[in-house]
C-alpha positions in Angstrom: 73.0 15.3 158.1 72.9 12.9 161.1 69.7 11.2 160.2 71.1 11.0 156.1 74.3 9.3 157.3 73.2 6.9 160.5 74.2 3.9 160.3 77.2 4.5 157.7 80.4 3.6 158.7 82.7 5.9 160.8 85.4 6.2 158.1 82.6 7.4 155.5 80.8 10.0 157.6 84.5 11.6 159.2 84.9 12.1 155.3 82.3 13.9 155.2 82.2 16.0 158.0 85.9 17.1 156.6 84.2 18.4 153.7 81.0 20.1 154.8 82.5 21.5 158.6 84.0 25.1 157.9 87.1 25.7 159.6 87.2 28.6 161.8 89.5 30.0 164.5 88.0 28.9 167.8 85.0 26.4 166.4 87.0 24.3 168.8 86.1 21.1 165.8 89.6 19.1 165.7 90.8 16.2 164.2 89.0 14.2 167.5 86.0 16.0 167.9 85.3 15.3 164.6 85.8 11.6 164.8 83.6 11.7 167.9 80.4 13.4 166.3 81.3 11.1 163.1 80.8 8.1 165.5 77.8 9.8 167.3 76.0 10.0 163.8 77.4 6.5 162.4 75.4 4.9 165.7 72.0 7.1 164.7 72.6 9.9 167.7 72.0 12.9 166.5 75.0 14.7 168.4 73.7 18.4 168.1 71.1 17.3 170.9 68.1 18.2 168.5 
């Protein structure tokens, strides 16, 4: 997903991060993590370290 979405704007890949991250107790992925990988990827990092 990173190397699909780098470059897009923030806004575009936080939307869809909501829609492809499952929710589950203790994933520890909230509303500011999220927004912190989505600008990790919109920059071209891959944030999973890969």
């Amino acid at each position: 997903m990173a190397t699909h979405h780098a470059g897009r704007p923030v806004p575009a890949v936080l939307a869809t991060l909501r829609d492809r991250v499952p929710r589950a107790p203790g994933l520890g992925l909230d509303e500011g993590a999220l927004l912190r990988i989505a600008h990790e990827i919109s920059v071209g990092h891959d944030p999973s370290g890969l």
